[in-house]
N, C-alpha and C positions, 0 to 999 in steps of 0.2 A: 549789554552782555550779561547771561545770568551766571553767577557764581557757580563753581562746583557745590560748596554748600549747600545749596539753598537746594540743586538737584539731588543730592543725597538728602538733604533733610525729606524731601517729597516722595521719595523712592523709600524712605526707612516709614515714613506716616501710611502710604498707598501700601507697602507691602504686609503690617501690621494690619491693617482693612481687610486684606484678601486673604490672609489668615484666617481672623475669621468669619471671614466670606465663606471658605472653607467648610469651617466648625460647622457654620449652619446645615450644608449638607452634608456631610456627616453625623448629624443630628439624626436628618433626615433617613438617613441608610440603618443609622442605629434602631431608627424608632421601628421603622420597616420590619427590620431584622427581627424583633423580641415581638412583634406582631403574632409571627407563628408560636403554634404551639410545641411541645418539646420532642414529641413524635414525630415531627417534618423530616421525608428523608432529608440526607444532606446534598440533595442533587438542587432542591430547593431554595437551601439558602447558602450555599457557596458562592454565587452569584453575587450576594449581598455581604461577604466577608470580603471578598475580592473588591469589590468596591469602596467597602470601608478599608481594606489597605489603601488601594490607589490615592484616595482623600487622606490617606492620615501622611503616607508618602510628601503628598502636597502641600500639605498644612506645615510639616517638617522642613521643605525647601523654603519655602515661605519664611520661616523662621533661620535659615542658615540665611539668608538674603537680609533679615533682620540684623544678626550678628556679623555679619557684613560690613553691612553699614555704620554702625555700632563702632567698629574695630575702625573703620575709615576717620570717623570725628574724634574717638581717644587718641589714633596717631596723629592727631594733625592735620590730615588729607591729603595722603604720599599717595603718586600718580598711578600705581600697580594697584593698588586697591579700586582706583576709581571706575577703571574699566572694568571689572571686577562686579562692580557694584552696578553697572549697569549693564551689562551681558547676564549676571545672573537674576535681576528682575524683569528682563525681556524674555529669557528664559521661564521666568516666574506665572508671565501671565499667559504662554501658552499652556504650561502647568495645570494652571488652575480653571484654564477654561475647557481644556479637554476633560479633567476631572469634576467638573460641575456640567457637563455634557454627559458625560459617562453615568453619571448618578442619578442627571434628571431622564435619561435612556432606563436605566434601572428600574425607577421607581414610577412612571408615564407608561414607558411600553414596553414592559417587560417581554 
């Protein structure tokens, strides 16, 4: 049988990863974005603002899923958190992979 533990400790290490799994494309949207010059209309690069929210959106869940988890092992390991803690990293990694879908759309085929 695996401990709850041992599930939360894997879910708190995986979701710290896809963090910044994240950062990396956001990186990328960053770099993208300062690419142009300062003259770009802005029909140009809102595209690329809009993507850097949706990433940074992500990057932030990713981190409430941290603090999560976090808050689960300082109480102890009370049963309300636990579902908790695994609903909102299942949640997580549809998150992150539509927002790393989203960015490499972005920045591939525009």
């Amino acid at each position: 049988m695996i401990e709850p533990r041992d599930v939360v400790l894997a879910i708190l290490g995986a979701s710290a990863a896809l963090a910044g799994f994240v950062l990396v494309f956001l990186g990328v949207i960053i770099a993208s974005y300062q690419s142009y010059a300062g003259a770009v209309p802005a029909q140009v690069v809102t595209p690329y603002q809009r993507t850097g929210g949706v990433l940074f959106v992500s990057f932030g869940f990713s981190l409430v899923t941290v603090v999560v988890c976090l808050f689960w092992l300082i109480l102890g390991g009370p049963s309300a958190l636990y579902g908790w803690t695994i609903g909102l990293f299942l949640v997580q990694l549809v998150a992150v992979f539509l927002a790393a879908g989203w960015a490499t759309r972005m920045v591939l085929w525009k």
